[in-house]
N, CA, C and O of each residue as an XYZ file, in Angstrom:
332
protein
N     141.257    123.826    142.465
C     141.710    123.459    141.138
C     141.659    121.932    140.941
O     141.213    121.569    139.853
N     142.093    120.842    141.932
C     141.874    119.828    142.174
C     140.409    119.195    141.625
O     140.148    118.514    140.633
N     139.565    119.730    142.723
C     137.897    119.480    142.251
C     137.675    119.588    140.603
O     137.059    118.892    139.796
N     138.254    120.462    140.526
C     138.029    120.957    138.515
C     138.140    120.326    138.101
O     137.300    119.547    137.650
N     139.655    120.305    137.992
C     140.060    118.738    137.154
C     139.490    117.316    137.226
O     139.468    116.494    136.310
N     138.905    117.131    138.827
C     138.308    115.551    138.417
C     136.923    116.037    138.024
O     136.350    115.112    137.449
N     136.185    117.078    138.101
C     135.178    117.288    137.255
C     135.347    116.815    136.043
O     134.966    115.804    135.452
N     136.162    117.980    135.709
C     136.265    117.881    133.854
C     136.811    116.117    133.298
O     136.456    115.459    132.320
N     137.616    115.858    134.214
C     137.757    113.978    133.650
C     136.857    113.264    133.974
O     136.861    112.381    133.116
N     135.636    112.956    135.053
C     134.384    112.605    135.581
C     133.708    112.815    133.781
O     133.424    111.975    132.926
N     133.644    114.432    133.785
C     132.617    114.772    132.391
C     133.361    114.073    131.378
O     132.744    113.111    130.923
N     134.526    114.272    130.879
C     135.306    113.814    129.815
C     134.843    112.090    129.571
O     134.530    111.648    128.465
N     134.877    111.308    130.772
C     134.614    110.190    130.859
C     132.947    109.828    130.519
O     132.551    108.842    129.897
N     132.159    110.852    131.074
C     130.829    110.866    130.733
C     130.569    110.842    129.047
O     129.927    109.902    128.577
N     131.109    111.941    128.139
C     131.178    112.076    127.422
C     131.613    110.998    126.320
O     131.030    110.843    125.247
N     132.615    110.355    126.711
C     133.514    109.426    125.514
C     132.641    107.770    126.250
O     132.921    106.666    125.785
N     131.818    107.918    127.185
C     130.402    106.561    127.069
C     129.184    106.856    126.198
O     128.453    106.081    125.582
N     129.157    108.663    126.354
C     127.985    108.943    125.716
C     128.364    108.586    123.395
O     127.676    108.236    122.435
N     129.824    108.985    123.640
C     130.217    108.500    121.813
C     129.406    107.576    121.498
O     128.485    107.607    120.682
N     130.011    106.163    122.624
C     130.240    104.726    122.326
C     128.545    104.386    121.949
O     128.083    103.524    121.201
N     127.714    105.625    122.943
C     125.877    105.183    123.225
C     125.697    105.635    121.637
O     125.199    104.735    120.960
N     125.903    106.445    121.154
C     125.166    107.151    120.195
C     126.065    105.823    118.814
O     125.442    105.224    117.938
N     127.516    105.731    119.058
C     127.743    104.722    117.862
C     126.976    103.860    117.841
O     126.489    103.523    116.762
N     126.595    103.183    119.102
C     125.864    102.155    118.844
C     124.453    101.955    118.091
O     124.127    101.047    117.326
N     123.652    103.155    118.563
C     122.817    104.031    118.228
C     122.882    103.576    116.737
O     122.149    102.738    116.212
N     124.098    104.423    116.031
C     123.575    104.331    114.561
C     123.922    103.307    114.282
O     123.581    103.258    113.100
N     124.445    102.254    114.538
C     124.786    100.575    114.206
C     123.385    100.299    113.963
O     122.856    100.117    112.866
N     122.672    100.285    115.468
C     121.521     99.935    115.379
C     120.086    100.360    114.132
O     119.405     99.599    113.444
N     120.061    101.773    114.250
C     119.413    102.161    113.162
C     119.715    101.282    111.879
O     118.911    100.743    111.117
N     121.406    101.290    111.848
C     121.574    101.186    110.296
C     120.893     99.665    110.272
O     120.035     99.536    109.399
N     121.124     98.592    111.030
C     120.425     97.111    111.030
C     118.913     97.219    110.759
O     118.409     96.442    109.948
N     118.033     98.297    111.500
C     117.163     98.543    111.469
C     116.447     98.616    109.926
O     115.498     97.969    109.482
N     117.248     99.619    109.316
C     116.812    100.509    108.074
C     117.254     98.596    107.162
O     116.477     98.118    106.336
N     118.079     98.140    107.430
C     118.571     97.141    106.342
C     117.366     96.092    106.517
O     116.849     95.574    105.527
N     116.992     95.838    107.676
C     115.814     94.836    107.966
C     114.398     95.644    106.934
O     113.876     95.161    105.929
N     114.266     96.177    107.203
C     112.952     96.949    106.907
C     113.433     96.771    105.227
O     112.734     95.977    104.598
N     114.336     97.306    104.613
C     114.243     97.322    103.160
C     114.127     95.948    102.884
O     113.374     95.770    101.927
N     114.808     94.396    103.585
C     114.845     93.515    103.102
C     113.689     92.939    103.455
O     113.659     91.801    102.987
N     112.828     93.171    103.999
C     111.483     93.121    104.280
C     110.304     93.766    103.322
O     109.219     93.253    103.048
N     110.829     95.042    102.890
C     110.061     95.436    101.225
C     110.274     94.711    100.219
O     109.400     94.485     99.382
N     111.382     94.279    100.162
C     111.684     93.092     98.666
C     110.982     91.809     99.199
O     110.398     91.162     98.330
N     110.941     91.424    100.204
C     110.053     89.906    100.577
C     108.767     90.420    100.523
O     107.945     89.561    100.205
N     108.402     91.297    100.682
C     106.807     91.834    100.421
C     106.695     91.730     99.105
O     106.117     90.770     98.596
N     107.287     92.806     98.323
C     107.258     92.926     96.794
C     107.003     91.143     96.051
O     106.154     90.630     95.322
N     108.425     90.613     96.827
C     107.888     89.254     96.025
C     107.042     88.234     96.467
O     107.138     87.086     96.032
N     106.049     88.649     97.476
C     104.858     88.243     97.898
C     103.591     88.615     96.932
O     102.628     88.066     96.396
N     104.157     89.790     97.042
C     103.105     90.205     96.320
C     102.778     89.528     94.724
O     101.716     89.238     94.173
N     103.978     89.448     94.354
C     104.155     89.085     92.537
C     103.997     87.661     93.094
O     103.369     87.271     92.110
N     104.061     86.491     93.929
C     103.343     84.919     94.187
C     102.018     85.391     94.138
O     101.193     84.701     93.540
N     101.581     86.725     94.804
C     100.046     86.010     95.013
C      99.249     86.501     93.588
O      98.131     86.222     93.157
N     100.150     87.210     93.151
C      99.281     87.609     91.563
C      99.755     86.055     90.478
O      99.166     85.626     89.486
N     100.719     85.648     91.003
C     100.657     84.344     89.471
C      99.649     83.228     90.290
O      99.224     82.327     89.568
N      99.188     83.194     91.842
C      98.596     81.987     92.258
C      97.577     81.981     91.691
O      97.052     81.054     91.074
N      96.886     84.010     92.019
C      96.098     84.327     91.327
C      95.435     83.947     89.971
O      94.211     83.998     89.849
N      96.100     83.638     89.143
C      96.460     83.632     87.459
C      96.040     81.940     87.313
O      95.342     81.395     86.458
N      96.731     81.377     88.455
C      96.768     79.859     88.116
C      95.784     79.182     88.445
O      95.438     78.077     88.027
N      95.065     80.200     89.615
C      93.717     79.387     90.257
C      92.417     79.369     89.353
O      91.451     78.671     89.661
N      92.437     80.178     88.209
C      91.437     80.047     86.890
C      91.487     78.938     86.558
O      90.748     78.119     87.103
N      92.378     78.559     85.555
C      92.544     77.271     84.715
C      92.647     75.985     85.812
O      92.043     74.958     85.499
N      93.200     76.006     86.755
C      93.504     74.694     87.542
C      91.766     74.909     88.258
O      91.599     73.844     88.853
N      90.815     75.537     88.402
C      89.510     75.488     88.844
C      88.910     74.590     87.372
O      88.375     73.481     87.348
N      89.157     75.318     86.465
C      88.240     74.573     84.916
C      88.792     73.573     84.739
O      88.165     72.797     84.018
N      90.082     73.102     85.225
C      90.797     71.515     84.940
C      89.932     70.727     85.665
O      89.142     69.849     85.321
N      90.228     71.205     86.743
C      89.496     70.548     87.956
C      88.191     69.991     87.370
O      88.030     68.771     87.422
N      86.974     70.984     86.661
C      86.103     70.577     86.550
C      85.751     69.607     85.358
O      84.735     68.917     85.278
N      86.743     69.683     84.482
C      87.016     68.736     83.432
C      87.020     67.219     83.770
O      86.411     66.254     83.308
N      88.092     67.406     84.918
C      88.211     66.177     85.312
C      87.049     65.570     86.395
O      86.976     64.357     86.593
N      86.484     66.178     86.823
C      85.066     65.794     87.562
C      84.298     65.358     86.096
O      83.879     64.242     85.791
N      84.277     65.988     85.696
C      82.750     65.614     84.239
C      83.312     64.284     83.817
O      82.508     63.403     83.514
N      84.870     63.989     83.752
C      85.119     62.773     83.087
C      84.779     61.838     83.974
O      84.092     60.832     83.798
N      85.422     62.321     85.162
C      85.257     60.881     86.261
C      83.380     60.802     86.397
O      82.861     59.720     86.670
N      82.799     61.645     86.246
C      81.368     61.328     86.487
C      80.868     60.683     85.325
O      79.911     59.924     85.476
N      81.345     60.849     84.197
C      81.025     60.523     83.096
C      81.474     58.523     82.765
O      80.818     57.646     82.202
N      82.560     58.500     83.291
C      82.803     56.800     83.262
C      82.501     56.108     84.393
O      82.474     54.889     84.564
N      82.213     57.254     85.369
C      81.447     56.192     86.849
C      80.392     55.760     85.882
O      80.489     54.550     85.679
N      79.208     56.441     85.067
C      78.092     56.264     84.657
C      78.174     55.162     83.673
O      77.400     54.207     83.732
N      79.150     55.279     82.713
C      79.539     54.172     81.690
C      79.470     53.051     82.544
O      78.517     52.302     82.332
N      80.556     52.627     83.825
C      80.303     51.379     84.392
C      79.233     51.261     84.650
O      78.714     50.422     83.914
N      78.386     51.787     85.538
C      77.489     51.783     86.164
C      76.250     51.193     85.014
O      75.445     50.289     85.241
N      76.387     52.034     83.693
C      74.922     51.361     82.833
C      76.090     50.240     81.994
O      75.645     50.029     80.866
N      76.882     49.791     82.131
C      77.641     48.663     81.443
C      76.745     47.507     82.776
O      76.014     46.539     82.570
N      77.101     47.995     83.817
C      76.943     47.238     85.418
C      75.428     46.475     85.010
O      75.284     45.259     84.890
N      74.408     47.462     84.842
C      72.803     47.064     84.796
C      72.416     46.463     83.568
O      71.248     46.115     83.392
């Protein structure tokens, strides 16, 4: 009867480490699941930067070239003012 009993408190003891494994368990998941969603919203708003960079790299390309035609355009002014 002896043996029994420290069985069953041996198991009992097994048991109430195995709680503490599995609480931890879902702690962990739950950090898990919270990382991952806050990781879909930093995606999401990755995604919506690269569609306005998108948007902006049109016009700031044709500025760009605006401003090349001018600067080429008054290098030339000096240049036939120069000769």
């Amino acid at each position: 009867m002896t043996g029994i009993q420290a069985e069953m408190g041996a198991m009992r003891e097994a048991l109430m480490r195995l709680v503490r494994i599995e609480e931890q368990h879902a702690a962990t998941q739950d950090a898990v699941r919270r990382s991952f969603e806050r990781l879909d919203k930093l995606d999401e708003r990755l995604d919506a930067l690269d569609e306005q960079v998108a948007g902006i790299r049109g016009p700031l390309m044709w500025l760009a070239g605006i401003a090349a035609s001018v600067v080429a355009g008054l290098v030339s002014l000096f240049i036939g003012r120069g000769l």
